[in-house]
Structure formats: C-alpha cells, structure tokens
C-alpha positions in Angstrom: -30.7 -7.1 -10.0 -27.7 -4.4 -9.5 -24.4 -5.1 -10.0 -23.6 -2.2 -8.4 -21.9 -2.2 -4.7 -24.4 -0.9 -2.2 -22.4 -0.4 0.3 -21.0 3.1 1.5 -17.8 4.8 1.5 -17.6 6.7 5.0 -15.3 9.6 5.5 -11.9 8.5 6.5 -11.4 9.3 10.5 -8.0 11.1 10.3 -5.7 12.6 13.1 -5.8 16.2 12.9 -1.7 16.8 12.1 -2.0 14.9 9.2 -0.2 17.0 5.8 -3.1 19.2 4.9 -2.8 17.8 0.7 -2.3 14.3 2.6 -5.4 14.5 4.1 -7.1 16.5 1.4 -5.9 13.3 -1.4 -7.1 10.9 1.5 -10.7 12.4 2.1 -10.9 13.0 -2.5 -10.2 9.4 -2.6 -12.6 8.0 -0.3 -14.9 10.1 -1.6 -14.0 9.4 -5.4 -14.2 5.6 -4.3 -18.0 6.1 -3.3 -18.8 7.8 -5.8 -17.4 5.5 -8.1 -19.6 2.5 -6.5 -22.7 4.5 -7.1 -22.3 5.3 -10.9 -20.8 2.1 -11.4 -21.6 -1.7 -12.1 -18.4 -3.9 -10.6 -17.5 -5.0 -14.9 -17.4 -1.3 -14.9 -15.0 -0.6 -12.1 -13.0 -3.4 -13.4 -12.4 -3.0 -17.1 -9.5 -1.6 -17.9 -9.6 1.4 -19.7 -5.6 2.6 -20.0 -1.7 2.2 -19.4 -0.3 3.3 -16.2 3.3 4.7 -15.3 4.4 1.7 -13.6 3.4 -0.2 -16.7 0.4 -2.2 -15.9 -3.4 -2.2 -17.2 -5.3 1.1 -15.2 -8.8 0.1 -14.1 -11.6 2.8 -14.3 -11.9 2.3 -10.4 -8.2 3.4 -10.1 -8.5 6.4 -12.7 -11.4 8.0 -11.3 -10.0 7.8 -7.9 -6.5 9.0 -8.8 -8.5 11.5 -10.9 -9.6 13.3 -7.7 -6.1 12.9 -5.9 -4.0 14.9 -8.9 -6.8 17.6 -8.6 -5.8 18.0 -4.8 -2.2 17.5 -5.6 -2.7 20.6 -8.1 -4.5 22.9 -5.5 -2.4 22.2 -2.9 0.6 22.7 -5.5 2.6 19.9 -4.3 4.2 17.3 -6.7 2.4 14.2 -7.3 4.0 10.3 -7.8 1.2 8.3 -8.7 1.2 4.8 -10.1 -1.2 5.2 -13.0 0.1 9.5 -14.0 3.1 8.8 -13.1 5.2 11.9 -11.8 3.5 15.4 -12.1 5.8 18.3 -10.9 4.1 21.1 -9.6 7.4 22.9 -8.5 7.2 21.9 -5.0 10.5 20.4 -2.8 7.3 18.2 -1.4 6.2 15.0 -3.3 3.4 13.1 -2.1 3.9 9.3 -3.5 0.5 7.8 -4.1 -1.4 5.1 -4.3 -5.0 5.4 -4.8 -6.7 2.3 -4.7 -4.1 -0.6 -3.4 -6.0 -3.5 -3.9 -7.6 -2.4 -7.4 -9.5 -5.3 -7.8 -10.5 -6.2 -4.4 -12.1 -2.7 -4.8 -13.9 -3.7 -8.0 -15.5 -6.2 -7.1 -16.9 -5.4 -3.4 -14.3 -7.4 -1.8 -13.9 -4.9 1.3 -10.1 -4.9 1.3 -8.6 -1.8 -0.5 -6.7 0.9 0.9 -5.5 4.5 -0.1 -1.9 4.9 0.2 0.0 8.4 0.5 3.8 9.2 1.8 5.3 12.4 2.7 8.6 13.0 0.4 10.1 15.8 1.1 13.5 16.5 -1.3 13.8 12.9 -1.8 13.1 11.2 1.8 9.9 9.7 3.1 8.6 11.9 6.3 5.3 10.8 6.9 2.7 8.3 5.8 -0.5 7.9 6.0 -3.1 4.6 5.4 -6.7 4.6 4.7 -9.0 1.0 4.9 -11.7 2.6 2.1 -14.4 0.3 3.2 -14.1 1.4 7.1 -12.1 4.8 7.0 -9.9 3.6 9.7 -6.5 5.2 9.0 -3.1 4.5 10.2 -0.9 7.6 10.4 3.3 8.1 11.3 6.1 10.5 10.8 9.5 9.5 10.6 11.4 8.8 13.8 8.3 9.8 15.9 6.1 7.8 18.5 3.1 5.9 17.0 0.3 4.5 19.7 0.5 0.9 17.6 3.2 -1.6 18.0 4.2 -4.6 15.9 4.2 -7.6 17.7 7.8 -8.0 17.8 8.3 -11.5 17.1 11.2 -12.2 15.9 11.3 -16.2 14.6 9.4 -17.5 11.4 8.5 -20.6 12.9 5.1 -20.4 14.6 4.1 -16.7 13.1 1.1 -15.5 11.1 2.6 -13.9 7.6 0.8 -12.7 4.7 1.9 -13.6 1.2 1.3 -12.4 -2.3 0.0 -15.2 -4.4 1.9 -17.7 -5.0 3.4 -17.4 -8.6 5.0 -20.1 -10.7 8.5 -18.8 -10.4 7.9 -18.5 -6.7 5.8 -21.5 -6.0 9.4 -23.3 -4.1 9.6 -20.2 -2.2 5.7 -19.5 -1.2 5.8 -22.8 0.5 9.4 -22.6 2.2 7.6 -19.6 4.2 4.0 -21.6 4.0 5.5 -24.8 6.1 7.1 -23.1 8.8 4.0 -20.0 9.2 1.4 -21.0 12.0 -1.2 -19.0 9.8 -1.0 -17.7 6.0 -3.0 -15.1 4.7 -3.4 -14.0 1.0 -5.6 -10.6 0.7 -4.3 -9.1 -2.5 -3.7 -5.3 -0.8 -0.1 -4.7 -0.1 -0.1 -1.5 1.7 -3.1 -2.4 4.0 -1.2 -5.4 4.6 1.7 -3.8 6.1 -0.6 -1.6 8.0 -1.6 -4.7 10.0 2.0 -5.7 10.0 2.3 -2.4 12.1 -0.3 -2.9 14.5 0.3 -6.3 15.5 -2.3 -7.8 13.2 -0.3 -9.9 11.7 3.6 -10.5 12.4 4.3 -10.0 8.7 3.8 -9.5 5.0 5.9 -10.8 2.0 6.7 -10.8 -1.7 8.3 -14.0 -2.0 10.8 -12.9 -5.0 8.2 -12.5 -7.9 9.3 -9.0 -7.6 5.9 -7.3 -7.8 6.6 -4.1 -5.7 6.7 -1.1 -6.8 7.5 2.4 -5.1 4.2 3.4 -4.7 3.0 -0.3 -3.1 6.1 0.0 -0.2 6.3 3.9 0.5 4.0 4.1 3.0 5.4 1.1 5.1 8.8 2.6 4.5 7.5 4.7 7.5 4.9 3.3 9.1 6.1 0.1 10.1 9.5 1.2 11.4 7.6 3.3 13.6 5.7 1.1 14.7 9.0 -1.2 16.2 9.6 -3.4 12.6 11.4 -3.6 9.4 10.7 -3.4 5.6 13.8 -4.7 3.5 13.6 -6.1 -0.3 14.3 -10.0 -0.4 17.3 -9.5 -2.4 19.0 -6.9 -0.2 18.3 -3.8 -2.7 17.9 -0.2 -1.1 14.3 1.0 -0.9 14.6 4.9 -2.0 12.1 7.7 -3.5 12.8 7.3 -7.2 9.8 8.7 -9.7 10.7 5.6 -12.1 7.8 3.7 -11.4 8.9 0.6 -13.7 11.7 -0.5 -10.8 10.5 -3.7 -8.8 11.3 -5.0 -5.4 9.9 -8.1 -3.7 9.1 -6.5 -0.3 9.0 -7.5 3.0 7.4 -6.1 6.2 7.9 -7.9 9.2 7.2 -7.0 13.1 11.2 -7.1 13.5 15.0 -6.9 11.9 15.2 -10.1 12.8 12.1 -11.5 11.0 12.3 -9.7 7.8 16.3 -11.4 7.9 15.0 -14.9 8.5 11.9 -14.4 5.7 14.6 -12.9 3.3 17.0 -16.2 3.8 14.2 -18.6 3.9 12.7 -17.3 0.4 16.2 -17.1 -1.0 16.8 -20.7 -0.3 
C-alpha cells in the first residue's frame, strides 16, 4: 500500500489585484506542494533534511516548496524573507516575507491543514498579505488600511468565545488552561497563519500563543494585515512591537483576536 498522499493540490483561486510575485510564490507553492505529494511517501515529506534561518529542523516538504517560491522571488527580482533561506536581497525596496508551508507537519502527513503565507513589505512596512488553505486553494487576501468583504466577529469578552491555542507546553501549561476554563470552545490545529485567517473571517473569535513564545516574523506577518482589516487585533502577549525585521531568530507569543479588546483581556489572562 502507498504511503503517499493521494489527494490533489488544486490551483489557489486568487483575486486578480493580488502583487504579481505574491501571486506567482502563491500559485509555485501550491503547485510545489502537489508535486511534492506525488514523488513523495509522508516519512519523506517529514524527515528533516537541514537548518533553517529561524533556527529550527527544515522538512523536505518545506524545502522543496520554498525551493519554488525563491525561484519566483528571483524572476520577479523582489527580495525574499523566508523562514528556512532566510533573507535573500535581490536589490528591491519590496520584500515579500514568506512562509511556505505553515503547518509543516500537518502538511506531511495528509492532515489537510497547511497554508502558504506571503506579506507585502515594502521599505520596511507590511502592505498587503495574502493566505492560501493548500488543500482547498481558498485564499484570503488584504492591503493595509483597505476594505476586506470578511469581518471578525467582533466579540470582545473571553468568557464564552471560541479561541484557538498552540499546544499547550510545560512552561505554559498554568496559562493554556487560564484561557481553556473561561473559552466556550478550544481548538488546537497546529497552523498559525491559517488560524488567524479564520480569526479574520469570523471563524473563530481568536488565536493565541500562550507565552511559550513560538512566533516568529514569518508565522505573524500575514495577520499583521489581514486581521486588522478585517475589524481585529494582533498584539504579542508581552506588549512587544510587531515590526519587519529579517532576524528570523526573534520570538513573539502572538495573539489574534476579533477585537482590541479581546486580544487585551487574552494578553492579561495568560500573564496571570
């Protein structure tokens, strides 16, 4: 029997005003993904086969994906930020901060929750962002202070919501269930930026680090944009700006929530 994943990759359905090397990185990675899947048994995708940037074990999934993003990155000569190459300058005042397989080893293993990730950087600030399910090619696109047709839900109480968490962690375990009690519904899917896309569109009412400091740039860029536009708020637990910065190896423990207000009372009820 196979241990391959039979399932197809489709073609991501994109808006057409999407950055033309966004969507080119977007389209490479789904396609990359599927390829990937037919070549390749799931202990393949999986084994780890290098050091990234950000200082964690690359998969093969993630470098043949991000493989086909840097080529796209080079053709369209815009400077790539991705978190197993790290930062490749191609002389452009445009940076495009990637992710290319969020949810690494969801996508491994045929678990149908991994994104693509991209954001828009242009001379240091995020501009636009754009968020690929690879399994469904639904995509969630914004641009900075523009209208989005998704809305969070706006709640703005703990008590009673639906959050996703990262796993709980042993230095975190107090904090996981502070937020766990007082959450109608938790959710742990192990793909950050998808996560925050559902934060966005009312999916979910947030999404949470709860201070194991896990995040990096690359895991928060895209909701740095797309769910403020969208009516919410990403902060970092511990009050530290979130910024364009090409040193991969900074952490934050992120949280996206549907409001100010929510993201404030998840902060103060992980801190304790």
């Amino acid at each position: 029997m196979s241990t391959k994943i039979a399932w197809p990759v489709p073609t991501p359905d994109l808006p057409g005003d999407v950055h033309p090397a966004l969507a080119a990185m977007a389209r490479a990675a789904s396609a990359a993904y599927g390829d990937a899947r037919r070549r390749h048994t799931r202990t393949e995708l999986a084994e780890e086969v290098a050091d990234g940037a950000d200082g964690t074990p690359t998969m093969r999934v993630d470098e043949i994906v991000e493989a086909a993003i840097a080529e796209e990155a080079h053709r369209h000569r815009v400077n790539l930020l991705s978190e197993e190459v790290g930062f490749v300058d191609n002389g452009s005042a445009v940076t495009l901060v990637v992710d290319p397989v969020d949810g690494s080893n969801n996508a491994a293993n045929g678990v149908p929750l991994s994104c693509f990730g991209g954001t828009v950087a242009v001379d240091g600030q995020a501009t636009e962002a754009l968020t690929v399910w690879l399994d469904t090619g639904r995509a969630w696109h914004a641009r900075a202070g523009e209208p989005v047709p998704f809305r969070t839900t706006g709640r703005t109480e703990l008590t009673g919501a639906t959050v996703n968490l990262l796993r709980p962690h042993q230095r975190t375990a107090e904090a996981w269930m502070r937020v766990a009690d007082r959450a109608r519904r938790v959710r742990i899917l192990s793909t950050t930026v998808l996560e925050c896309a559902l934060v966005a569109e009312g999916s979910v009412d947030a999404f949470c680090d709860p201070g194991s400091d896990t995040h990096r740039l690359v895991d928060l860029a895209t909701a740095m944009v797309t769910v403020p536009a969208a009516g919410g708020a990403v902060i970092d637990v511990h009050g530290r700006p979130l910024e364009i910065d090409p040193d991969l190896t900074r952490r934050w423990s992120g949280i996206a929530a549907a409001s100010r207000a929510l993201a404030d009372e998840l902060a103060a009820t992980i801190l304790g």
